[in-house]
MARDREN-823343 format. One record per residue (C-alpha): residue in three letters; x, y, z. Coordinates in Angstrom, 3 decimals. Example, Ala and Ser with C-alpha at 12.3 -4.5 7.8 and 13.67 -1.06 7.14 Angstrom:
BEGIN
<r residu="Ala" u="12.300" v="-4.500" w="7.800"/>
<r residu="Ser" u="13.670" v="-1.060" w="7.140"/>
//
This chain:
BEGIN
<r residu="Unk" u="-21.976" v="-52.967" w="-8.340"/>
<r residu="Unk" u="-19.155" v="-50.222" w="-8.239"/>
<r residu="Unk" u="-17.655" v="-49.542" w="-11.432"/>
<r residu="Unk" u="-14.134" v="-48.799" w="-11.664"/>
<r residu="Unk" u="-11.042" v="-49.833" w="-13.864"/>
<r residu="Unk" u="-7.533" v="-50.227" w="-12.295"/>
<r residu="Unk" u="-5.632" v="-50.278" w="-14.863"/>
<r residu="Unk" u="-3.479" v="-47.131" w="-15.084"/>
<r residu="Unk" u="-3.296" v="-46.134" w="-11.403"/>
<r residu="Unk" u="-1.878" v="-42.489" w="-11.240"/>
<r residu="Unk" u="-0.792" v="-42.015" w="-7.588"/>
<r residu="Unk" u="0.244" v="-37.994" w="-6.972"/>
<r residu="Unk" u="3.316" v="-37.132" w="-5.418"/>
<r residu="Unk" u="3.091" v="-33.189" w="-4.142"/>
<r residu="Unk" u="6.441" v="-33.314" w="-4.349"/>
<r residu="Unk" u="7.135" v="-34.827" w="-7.911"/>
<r residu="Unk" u="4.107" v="-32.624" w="-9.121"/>
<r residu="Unk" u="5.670" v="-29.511" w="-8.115"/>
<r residu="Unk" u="6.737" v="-27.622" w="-11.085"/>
<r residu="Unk" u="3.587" v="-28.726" w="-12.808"/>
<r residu="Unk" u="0.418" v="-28.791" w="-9.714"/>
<r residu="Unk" u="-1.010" v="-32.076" w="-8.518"/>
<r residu="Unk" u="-4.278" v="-30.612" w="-10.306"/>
<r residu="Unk" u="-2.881" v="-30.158" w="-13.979"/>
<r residu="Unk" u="-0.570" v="-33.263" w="-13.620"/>
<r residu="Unk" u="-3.846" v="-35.613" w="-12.951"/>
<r residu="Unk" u="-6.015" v="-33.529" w="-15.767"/>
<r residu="Unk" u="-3.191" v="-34.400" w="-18.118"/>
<r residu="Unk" u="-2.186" v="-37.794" w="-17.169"/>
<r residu="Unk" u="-6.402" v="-38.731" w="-17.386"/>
<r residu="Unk" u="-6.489" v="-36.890" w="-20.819"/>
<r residu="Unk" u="-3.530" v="-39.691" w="-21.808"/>
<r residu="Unk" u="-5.140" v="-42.552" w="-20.343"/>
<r residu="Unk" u="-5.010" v="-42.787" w="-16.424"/>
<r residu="Unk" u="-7.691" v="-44.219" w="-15.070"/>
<r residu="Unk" u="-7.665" v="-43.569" w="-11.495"/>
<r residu="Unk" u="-6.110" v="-41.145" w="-9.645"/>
<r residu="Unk" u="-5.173" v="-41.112" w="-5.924"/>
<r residu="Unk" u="-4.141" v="-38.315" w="-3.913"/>
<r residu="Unk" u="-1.497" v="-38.627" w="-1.869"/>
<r residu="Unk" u="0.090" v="-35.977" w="0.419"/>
<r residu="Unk" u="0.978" v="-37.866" w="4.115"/>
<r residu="Unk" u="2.218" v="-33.934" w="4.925"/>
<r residu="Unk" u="-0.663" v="-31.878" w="4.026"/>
<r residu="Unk" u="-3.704" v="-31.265" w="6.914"/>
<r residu="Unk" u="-6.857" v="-32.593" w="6.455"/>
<r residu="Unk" u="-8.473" v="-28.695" w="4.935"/>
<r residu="Unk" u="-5.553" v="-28.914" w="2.621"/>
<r residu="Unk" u="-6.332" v="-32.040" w="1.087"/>
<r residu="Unk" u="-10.267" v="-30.983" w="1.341"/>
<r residu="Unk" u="-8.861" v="-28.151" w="-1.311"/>
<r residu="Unk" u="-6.668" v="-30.199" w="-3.202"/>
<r residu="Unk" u="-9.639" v="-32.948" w="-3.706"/>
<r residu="Unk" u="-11.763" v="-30.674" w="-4.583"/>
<r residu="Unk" u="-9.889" v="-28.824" w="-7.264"/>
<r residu="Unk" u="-9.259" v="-32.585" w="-9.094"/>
<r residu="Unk" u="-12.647" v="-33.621" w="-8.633"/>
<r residu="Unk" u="-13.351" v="-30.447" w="-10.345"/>
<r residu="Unk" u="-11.029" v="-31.061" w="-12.989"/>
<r residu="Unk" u="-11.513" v="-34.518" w="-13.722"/>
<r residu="Unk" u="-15.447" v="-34.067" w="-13.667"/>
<r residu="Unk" u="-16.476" v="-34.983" w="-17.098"/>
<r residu="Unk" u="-14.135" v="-37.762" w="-17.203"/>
<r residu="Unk" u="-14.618" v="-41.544" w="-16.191"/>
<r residu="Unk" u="-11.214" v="-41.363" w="-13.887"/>
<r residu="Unk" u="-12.046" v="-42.095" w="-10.581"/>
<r residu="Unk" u="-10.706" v="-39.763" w="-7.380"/>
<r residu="Unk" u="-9.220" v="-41.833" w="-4.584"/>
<r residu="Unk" u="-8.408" v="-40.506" w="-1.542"/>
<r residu="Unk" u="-5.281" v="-42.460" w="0.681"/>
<r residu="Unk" u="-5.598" v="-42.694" w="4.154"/>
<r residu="Unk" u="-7.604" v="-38.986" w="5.364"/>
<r residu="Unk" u="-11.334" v="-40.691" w="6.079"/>
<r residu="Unk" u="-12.547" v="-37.276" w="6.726"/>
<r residu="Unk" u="-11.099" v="-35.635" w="3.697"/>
<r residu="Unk" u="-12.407" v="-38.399" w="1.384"/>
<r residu="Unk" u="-15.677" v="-37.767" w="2.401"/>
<r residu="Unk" u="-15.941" v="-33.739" w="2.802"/>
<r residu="Unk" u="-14.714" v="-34.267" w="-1.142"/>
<r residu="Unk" u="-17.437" v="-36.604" w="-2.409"/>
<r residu="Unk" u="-14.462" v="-38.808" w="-3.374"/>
<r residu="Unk" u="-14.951" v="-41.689" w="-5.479"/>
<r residu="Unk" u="-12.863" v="-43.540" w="-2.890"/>
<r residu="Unk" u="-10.432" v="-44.279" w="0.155"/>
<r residu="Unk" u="-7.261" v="-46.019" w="0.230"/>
<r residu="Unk" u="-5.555" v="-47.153" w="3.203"/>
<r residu="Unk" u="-2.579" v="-49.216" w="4.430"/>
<r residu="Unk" u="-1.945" v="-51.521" w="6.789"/>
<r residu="Unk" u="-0.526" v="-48.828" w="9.811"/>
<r residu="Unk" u="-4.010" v="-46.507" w="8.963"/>
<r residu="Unk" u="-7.093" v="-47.568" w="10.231"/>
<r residu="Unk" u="-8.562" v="-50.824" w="9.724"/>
<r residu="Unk" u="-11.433" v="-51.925" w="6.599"/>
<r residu="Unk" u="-14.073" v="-52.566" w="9.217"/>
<r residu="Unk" u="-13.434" v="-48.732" w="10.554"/>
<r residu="Unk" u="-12.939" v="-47.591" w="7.214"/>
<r residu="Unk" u="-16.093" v="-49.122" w="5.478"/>
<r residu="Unk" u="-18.479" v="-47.680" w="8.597"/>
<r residu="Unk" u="-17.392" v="-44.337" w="7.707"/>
<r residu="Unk" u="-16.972" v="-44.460" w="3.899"/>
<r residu="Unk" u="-20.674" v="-46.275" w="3.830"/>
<r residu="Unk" u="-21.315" v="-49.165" w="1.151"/>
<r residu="Unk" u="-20.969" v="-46.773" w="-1.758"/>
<r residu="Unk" u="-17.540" v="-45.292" w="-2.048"/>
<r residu="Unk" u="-14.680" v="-47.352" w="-2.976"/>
<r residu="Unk" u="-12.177" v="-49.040" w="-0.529"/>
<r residu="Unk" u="-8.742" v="-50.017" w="-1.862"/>
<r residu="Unk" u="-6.143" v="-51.795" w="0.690"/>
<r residu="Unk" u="-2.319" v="-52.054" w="0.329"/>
<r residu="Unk" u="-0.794" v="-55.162" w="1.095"/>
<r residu="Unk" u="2.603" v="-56.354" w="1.121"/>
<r residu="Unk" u="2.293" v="-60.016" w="2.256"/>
<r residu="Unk" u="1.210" v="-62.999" w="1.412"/>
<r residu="Unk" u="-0.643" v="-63.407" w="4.465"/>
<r residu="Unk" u="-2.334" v="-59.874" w="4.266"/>
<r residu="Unk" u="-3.407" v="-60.359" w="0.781"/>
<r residu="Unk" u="-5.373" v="-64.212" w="1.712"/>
<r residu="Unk" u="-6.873" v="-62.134" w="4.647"/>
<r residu="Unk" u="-8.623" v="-59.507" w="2.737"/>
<r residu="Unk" u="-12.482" v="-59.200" w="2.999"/>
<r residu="Unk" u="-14.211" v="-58.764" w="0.157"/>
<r residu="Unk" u="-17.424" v="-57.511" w="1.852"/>
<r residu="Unk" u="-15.649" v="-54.501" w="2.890"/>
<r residu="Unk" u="-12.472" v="-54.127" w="0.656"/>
<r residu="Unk" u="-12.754" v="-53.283" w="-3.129"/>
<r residu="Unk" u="-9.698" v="-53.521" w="-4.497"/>
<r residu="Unk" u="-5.719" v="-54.110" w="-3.383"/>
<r residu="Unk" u="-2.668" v="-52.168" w="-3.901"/>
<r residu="Unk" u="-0.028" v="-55.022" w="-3.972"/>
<r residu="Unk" u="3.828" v="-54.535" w="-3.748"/>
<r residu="Unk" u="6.202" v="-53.164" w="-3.460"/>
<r residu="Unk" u="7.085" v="-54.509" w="-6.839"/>
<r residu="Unk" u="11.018" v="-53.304" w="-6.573"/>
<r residu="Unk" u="12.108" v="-50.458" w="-4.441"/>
<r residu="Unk" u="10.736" v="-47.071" w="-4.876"/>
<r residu="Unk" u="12.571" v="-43.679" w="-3.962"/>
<r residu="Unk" u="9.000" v="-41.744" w="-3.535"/>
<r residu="Unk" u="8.301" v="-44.328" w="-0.454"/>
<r residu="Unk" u="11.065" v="-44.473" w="1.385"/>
<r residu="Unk" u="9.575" v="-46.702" w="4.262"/>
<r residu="Unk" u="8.296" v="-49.400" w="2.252"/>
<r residu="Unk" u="8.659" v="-53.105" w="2.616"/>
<r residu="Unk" u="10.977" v="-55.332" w="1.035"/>
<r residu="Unk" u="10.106" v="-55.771" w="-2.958"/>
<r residu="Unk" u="8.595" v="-58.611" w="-3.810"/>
<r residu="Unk" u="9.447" v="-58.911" w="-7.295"/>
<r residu="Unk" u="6.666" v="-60.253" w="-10.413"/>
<r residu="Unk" u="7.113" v="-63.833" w="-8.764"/>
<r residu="Unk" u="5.789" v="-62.182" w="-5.590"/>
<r residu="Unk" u="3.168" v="-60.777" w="-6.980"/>
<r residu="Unk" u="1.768" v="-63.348" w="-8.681"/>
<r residu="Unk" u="1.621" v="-65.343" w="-5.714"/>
<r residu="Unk" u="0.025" v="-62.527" w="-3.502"/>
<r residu="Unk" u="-2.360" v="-62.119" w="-6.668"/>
<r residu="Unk" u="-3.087" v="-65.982" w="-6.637"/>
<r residu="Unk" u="-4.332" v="-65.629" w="-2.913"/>
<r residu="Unk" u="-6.413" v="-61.952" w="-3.126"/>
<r residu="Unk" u="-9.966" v="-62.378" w="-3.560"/>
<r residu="Unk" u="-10.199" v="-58.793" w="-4.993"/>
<r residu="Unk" u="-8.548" v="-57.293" w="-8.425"/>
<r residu="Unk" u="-4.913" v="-55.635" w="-7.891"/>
<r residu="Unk" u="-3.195" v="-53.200" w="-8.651"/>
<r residu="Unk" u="0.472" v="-53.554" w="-8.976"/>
<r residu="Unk" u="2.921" v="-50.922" w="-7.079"/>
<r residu="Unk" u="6.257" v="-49.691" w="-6.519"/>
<r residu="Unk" u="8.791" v="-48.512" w="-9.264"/>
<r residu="Unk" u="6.527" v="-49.524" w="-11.990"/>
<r residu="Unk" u="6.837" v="-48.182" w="-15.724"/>
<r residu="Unk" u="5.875" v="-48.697" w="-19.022"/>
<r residu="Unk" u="7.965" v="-51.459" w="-19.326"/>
<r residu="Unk" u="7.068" v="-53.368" w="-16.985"/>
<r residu="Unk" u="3.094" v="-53.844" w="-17.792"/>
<r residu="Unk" u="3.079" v="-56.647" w="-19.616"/>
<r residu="Unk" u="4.970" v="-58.668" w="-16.496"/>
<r residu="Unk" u="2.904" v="-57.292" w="-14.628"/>
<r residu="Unk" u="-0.746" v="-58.158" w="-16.323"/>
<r residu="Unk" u="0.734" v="-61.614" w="-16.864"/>
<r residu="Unk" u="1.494" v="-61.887" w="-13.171"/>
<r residu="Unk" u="-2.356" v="-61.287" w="-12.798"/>
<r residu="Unk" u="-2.430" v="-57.610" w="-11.711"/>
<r residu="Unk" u="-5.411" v="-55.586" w="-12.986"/>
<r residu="Unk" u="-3.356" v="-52.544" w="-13.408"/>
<r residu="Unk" u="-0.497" v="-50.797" w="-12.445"/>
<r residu="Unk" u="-0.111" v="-47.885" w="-10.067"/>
<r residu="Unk" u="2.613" v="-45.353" w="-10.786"/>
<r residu="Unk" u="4.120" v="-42.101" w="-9.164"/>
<r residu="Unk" u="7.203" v="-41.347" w="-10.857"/>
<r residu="Unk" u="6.746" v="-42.647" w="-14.045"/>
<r residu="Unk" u="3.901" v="-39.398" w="-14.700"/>
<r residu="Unk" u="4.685" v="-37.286" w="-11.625"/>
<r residu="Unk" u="7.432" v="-34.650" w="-12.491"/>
<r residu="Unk" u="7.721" v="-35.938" w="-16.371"/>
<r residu="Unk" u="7.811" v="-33.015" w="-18.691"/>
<r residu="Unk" u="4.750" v="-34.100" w="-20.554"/>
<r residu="Unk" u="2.186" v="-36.361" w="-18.047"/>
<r residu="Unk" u="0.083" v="-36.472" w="-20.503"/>
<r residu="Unk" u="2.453" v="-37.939" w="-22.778"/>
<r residu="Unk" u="4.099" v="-40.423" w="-20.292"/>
<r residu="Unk" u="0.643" v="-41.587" w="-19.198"/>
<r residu="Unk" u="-0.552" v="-42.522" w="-23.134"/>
<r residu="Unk" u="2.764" v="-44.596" w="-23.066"/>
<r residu="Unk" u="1.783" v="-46.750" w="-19.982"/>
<r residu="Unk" u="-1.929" v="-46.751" w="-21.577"/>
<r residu="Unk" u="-0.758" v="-47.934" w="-24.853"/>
<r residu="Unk" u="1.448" v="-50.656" w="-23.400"/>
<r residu="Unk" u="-1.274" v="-51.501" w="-21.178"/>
<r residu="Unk" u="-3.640" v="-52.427" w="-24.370"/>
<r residu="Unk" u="-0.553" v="-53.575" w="-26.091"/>
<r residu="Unk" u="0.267" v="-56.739" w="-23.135"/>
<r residu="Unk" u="-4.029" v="-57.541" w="-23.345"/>
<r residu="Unk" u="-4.168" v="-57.775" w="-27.059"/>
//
């Protein structure tokens, strides 16, 4: 049984995370309450994110935060990563779960109804659903679906969710009620002045909507 908890989903943006490093960002945003963190760089080659991962796995070791990789199979796995995460346009689960073996984690985005109900649970872990509402730090991203949206792709997943796209603090209570898990961020920690700060806010009002 893989043990992981979803519910403050800390998704780096290299961009967001400039002023600060991917690498401090996550250590911070962990040591306020993020419980996963995933990263993210669709620019950066494959030995780049091998360095990257390693320097967070590195700085996270000692901590129960898991380190998700999204979408580089082979950099996931040079890492030790706790995990992969892939969308729809990567490669498929089947692919994804022969090279990732039964251990590591696999999440899945989905954006449809349709894509949730078709998820495997023999392969797939966990999935990223949204976009919630629109999100500047995705540009390509498919239309929002809204907490009505996600409560109906929730209804129809056969694994636990995470909720995405242009999610704060504010917005965890809809979204626990709507059945998510957790919610993923980017903005809402990447490129705040204190990440450590901004992720004990999501954390609190995480506990807060489960009280």
């Amino acid at each position: 049984m893989k043990h992981f908890d979803l519910s403050l989903y800390l998704v780096l943006d290299p961009v967001l995370c400039a002023d600060t490093g991917m690498v401090e960002t996550a250590r911070a945003a962990v040591a306020g309450g993020a419980t996963i963190v995933q990263l993210r760089d669709k620019h950066a080659s494959t030995a780049g994110m091998i360095e990257t991962g390693l320097a967070l796995k590195q700085a996270l070791a000692g901590t129960s935060a898991r380190l998700i990789v999204n979408d580089d199979v082979e950099a996931a796995i040079a890492i030790g990563a706790d995990g992969l995460h892939i969308g729809q346009d990567d490669m498929d689960a089947l692919t994804a779960r022969r090279r990732i073996g039964p251990e590591m984690i696999l999440g899945l985005s989905v954006e449809t109804e349709a894509l949730a109900a078709a998820i495997d649970p023999a392969l797939v872990d966990y999935a990223g659903i949204g976009p919630v509402f629109a999100t500047p730090t995705k540009p390509d991203h498919k239309q929002p679906i809204g907490f009505s949206g996600l409560a109906s792709m929730i209804d129809l997943c056969p694994v636990p969710s995470v909720a995405i796209g242009g999610l704060k603090a504010g917005h965890a209570a809809e979204a626990l009620l709507a059945g998510a898990d957790g919610i993923a961020v980017v903005s809402a920690i990447c490129g705040t002045p204190d990440p450590q700060a901004a992720a004990a806010e999501i954390a609190k009002a995480i506990r807060e909507a489960r009280q």
